[in-house]
C-alpha positions as CSV (number, residue, x, y, z in Angstrom):
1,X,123.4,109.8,83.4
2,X,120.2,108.1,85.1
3,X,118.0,110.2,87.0
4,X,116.9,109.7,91.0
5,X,114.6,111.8,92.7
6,X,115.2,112.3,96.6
7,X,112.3,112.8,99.0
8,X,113.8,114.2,102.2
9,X,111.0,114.1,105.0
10,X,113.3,114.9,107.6
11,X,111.6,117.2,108.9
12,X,113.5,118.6,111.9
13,X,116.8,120.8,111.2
14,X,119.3,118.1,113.5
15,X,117.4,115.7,112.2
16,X,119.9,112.1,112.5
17,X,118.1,110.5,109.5
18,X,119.3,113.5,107.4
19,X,122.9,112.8,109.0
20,X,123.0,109.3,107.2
21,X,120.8,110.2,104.0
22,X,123.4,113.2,103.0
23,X,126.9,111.2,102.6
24,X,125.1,108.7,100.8
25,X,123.1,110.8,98.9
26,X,126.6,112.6,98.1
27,X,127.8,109.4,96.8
28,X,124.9,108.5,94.4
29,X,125.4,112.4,92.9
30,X,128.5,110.6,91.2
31,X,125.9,107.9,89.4
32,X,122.9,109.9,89.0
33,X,121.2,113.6,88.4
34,X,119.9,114.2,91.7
35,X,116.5,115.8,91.6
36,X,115.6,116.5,95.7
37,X,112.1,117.3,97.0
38,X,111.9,118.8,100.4
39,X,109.0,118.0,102.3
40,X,110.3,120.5,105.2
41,X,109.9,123.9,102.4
42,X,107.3,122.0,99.9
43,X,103.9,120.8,102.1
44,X,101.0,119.2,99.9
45,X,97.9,119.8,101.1
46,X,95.9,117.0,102.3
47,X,93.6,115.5,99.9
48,X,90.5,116.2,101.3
49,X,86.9,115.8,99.7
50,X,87.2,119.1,97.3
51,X,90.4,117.6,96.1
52,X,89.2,114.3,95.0
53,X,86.4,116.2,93.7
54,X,89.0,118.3,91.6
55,X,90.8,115.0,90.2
56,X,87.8,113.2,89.8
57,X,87.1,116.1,86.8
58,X,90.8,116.1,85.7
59,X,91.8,118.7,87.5
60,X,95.4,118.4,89.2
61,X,97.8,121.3,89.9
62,X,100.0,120.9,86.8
63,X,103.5,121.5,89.1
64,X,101.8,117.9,90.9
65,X,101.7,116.6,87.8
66,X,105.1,117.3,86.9
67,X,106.4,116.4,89.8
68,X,104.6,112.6,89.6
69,X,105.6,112.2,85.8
70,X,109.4,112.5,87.1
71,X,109.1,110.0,89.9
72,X,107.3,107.5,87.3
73,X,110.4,108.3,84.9
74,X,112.8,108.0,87.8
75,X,115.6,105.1,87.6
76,X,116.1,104.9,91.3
77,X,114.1,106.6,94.5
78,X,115.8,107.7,97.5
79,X,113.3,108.4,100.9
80,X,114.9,109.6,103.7
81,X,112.3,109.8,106.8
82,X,112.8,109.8,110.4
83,X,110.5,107.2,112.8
84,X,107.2,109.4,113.6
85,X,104.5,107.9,115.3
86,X,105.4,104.5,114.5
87,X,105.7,105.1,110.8
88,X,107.0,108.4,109.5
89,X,106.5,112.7,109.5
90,X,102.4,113.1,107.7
91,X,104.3,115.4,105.2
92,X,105.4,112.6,103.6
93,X,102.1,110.7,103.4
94,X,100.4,113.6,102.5
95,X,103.0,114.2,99.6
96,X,102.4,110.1,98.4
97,X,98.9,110.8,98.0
98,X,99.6,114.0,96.0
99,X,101.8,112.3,93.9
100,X,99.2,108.9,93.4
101,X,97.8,110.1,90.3
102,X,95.9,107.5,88.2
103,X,97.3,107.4,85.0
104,X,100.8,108.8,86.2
105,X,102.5,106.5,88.5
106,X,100.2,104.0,88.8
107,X,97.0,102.8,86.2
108,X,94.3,99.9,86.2
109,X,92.8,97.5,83.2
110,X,89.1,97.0,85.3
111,X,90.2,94.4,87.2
112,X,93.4,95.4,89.3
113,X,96.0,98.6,89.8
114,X,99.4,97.9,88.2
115,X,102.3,100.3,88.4
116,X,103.6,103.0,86.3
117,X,107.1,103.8,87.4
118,X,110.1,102.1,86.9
119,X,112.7,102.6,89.4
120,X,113.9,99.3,90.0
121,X,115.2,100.0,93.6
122,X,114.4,102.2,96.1
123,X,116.2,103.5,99.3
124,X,114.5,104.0,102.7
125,X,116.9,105.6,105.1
126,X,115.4,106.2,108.7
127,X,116.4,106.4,112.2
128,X,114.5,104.9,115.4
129,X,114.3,106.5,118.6
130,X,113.2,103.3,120.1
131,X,114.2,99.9,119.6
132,X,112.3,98.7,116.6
133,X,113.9,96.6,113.7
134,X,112.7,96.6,110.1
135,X,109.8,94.3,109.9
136,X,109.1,94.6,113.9
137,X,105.0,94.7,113.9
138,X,105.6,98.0,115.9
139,X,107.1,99.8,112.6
140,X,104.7,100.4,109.6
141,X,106.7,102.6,107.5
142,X,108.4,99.8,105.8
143,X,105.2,98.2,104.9
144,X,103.2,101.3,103.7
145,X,106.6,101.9,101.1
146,X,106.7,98.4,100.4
147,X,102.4,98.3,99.6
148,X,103.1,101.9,97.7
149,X,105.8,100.0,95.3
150,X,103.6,97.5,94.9
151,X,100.8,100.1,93.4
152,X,103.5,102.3,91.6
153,X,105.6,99.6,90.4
154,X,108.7,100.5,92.1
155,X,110.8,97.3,92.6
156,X,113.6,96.2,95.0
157,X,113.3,98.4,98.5
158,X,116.7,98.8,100.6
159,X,116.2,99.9,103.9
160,X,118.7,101.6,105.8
161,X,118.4,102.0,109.9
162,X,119.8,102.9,112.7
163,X,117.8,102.0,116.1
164,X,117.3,103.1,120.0
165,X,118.3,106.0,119.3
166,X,116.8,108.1,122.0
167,X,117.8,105.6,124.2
168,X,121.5,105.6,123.6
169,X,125.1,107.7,125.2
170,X,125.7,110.3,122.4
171,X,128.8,107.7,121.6
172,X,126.5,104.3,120.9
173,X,124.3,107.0,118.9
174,X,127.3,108.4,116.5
175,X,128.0,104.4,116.9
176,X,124.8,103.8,114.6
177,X,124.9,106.8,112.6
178,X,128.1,105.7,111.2
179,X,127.5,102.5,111.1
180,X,124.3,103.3,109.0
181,X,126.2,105.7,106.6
182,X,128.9,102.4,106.0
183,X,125.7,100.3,105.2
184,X,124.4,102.9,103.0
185,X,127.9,103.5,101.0
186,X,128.3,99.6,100.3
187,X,124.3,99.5,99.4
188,X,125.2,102.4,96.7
189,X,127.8,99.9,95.1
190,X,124.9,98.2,93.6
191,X,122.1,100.6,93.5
């Protein structure tokens, strides 16, 4: 069976993203060992000047290391992240640049960075409290996890919405959630 790590950044207990990311996560569990990290109990610390000190004389906390060796091994990648801000929670930012370890997921030959890992697809499920598509100016998370694949070497993204949701009659927003889980289940078909 392939392997898929999970990176749930939903960082609120009734958080809708985390409504849509579990059924579909539940269905992948039937392709794929499910390894889940959970921004909400694990926070990175921010790499500050003393840790690029550190990793500038090799030293990385050796569970971080771990952790970005199986995300550079994994076949698929699954982020589930709620709309923060106009791109998503800082836990999860702060836990990509944790996890961007030269050498590990990502490596350079003098002249340019080229990727490490080789999940061929990758899953970003999110929900939108206002009403901002995919690939709206107004929403940078897509294009932060797109320019992140392109340093790590991840391939196709997927991303899975559901929008306006703060604006919405608690029908039109169960409306979208299931209407995001039914995208999500036919996008596992093929993932």
């Amino acid at each position: 069976m392939k392997n898929l790590i999970y990176i749930n950044a939903c960082m609120r207990a009734g958080s809708r993203t985390r409504r849509i990311a579990t059924p579909i996560i539940e269905e992948l569990r039937k392709r794929y060992n499910v390894e889940t990290v959970d921004l909400t109990k694990n926070l990175y610390p921010v790499a500050d000047n003393y840790t690029l000190e550190d990793r500038n004389q090799g030293i990385v906390p050796p569970e971080h290391v771990a952790l970005a060796k199986k995300i550079a091994a994994a076949d698929r990648i699954v982020i589930a992240a709620p709309f923060w801000d106009m791109s998503f929670p800082s836990a999860l930012k702060v836990f990509f640049e944790n996890m961007s370890l030269f050498g590990v997921t990502f490596d350079s030959n003098n002249k340019e960075c080229y990727g490490l890992c080789k999940a061929e697809k990758v899953m970003y499920i999110t929900t939108r409290g206002m009403n901002i598509n995919t690939g709206d100016s107004l929403e940078q998370a897509t294009p932060y996890i797109k320019a992140l694949s392109y340093l790590w070497g991840w391939g196709e993204l997927t991303v899975i919405s559901a929008q306006n949701m703060d604006y919405s009659t608690p029908e039109e927003i169960e409306e979208r959630v299931s209407k995001a889980i039914e995208e999500g289940l036919e996008v596992c078909k093929e993932f």
